[in-house]
C-alpha positions, 0 to 999 in steps of 0.5 A: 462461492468459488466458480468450479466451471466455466463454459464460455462460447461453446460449439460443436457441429457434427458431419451427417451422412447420407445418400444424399450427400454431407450435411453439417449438424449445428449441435451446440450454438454458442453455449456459455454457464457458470456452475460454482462449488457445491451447486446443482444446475440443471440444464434443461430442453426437448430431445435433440436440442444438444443437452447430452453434446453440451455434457460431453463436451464439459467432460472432455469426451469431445472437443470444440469447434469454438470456445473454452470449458475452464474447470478449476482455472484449467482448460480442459480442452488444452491439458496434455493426456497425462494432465486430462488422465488426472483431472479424471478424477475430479471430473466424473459421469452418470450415464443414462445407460447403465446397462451400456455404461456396465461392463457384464463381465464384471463383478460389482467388486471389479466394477467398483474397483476400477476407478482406483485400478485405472487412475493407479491409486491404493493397494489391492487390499484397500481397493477392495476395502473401498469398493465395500465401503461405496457399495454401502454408501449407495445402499447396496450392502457388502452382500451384493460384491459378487454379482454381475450387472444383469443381477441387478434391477434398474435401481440398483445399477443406477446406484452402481453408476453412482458409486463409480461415480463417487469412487474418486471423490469427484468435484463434478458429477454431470448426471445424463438423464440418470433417473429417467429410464426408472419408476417413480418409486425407484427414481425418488430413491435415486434422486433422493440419494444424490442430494444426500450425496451431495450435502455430504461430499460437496460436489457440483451437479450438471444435471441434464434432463429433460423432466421439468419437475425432477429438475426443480427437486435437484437444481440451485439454478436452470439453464433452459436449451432450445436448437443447440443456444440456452435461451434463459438461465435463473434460479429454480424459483425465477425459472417456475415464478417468474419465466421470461422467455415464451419457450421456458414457458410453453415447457412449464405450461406442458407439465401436467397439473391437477389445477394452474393458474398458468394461462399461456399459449400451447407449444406447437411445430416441430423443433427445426431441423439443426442442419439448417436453424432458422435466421433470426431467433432460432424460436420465431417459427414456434412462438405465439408471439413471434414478431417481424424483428425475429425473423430477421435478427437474433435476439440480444443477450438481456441480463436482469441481475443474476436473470438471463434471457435471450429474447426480444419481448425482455423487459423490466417488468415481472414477467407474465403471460402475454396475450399473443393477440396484443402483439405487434407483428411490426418492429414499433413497440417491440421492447428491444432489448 
């Protein structure tokens, strides 16, 4: 299947400020993914690790310090304005905060009407026409035209957000959390919709989240983050079977469960502070099983097939849970990769 985006080496750092002085915030380490045509990846880590960067910067909304986002054969980060303004419309969000991403003075008519009205495509009348026709699709009737966004509950913008979303036939939806902030009911509607949506339209989800069980329900394939680096990418079933790296795993461990036959290491420690990443492998201060050639260098890039992960303990063999008391803590028997 055609390959609709390509990330290659991507980063980003922000300037903080404070009193006492400037520090550099290292937000995306060097990020790269592929997401073909009609596929759903889902990208996936704790808060702070860069997800919602990582989605900016495929959107365009922020520049690189380093690296390409190519989005069907055009860098995007290269276009002119007039070019980025058309690429618009095959490009599209679902933002996290609908009641932010919502102008409260528009109507749902006016909402829905703006994408056509900014990209200057159809006439009044067939705006109008359209805007109908998206609030149907998404489930909110021709009724609901008239009404502003606090008239609406949770469920219903995120629906709106969709619908904007939707309004210009985009090949590329990147969805920021956009069923997090909702109920369990109201969620599975939602998420439930855009995979219909997606059948229908076949366009591309970047699905950025950081539920672990809404994400095997939407994604094709997962890339796990952790401090700013995606240290695993496979498909949903190698990812919840068969995880290689010890944070992919400590992630599924964490996921509530009735009954698991899962036997790893509970997750302690804080992520590290981006302004200053740890030397070596940006997991070792965390890890169970870290080892002294962690400490020291980053791990390599490990391929097995369409199976990637960035760690010292890959290999060949199924992946399992390791008895962190087996581990050498010498560089001898270390399995580098």
């Amino acid at each position: 299947m055609k390959q609709l985006l390509e990330v290659e080496d991507i980063r980003k750092a922000f300037v903080m400020r404070s009193f006492s002085g400037k520090k550099r915030v290292q937000a995306v380490r060097g990020v790269s993914f592929t997401l073909r045509q009609a596929e759903t990846l889902g990208l996936v880590g704790e808060s702070g690790c860069g997800k919602s960067t990582t989605g900016r910067l495929v959107l365009g909304l922020l520049r690189p310090d380093a690296g390409t986002v190519i989005f069907n054969g055009h860098n995007i980060h290269r276009l002119q304005p007039r070019q980025l303004r058309l690429l618009r419309r095959e490009i599209a969000m679902v933002s996290q905060d609908t009641t932010g991403s919502l102008n409260p003075r528009m109507t749902l008519q006016e909402l829905l009407e703006e994408p056509y009205r900014v990209q200057h495509l159809l006439e009044k009348d067939e705006r109008r026409q359209k805007a109908a026709d998206l609030a149907e699709e998404v489930g909110l009737g021709q009724s609901a035209l008239g009404k502003y966004p606090h008239e609406f509950s949770g469920g219903q913008r995120q629906r709106i957000a969709i619908a904007r979303a939707l309004a210009l036939k985009p090949k590329l939806i990147v969805a920021d959390e956009p069923a997090s902030a909702l109920d369990v009911s109201v969620q599975a509607q939602i998420l439930n919709l855009m995979r219909d949506l997606q059948q229908h339209n076949s366009m591309a989800y970047l699905f950025i989240s950081h539920d672990l069980p809404v994400v095997e329900f939407m994604s094709h394939r997962i890339a796990v983050m952790y401090l700013g680096e995606i240290v695993e990418i496979a498909s949903r079933d190698q990812i919840y079977s068969a995880p290689r790296h010890p944070y992919t795993r400590a992630l599924l461990d964490a996921i509530p469960q009735v009954s698991s036959g899962r036997k790893g290491t509970p997750l302690r420690g804080e992520i590290p502070s981006p302004t200053s990443p740890p030397q070596g492998c940006a997991f070792h201060t965390r890890c169970p099983q870290v080892m002294n050639i962690c400490r020291r260098e980053s791990p390599p890039l490990t391929v097995f097939g369409d199976h990637v992960v960035t760690c010292h303990l890959a290999s060949d063999s199924d992946s399992e849970y390791a008895d962190p008391t087996e581990t050498s803590d010498d560089i001898s028997g270390c399995g580098e990769a």
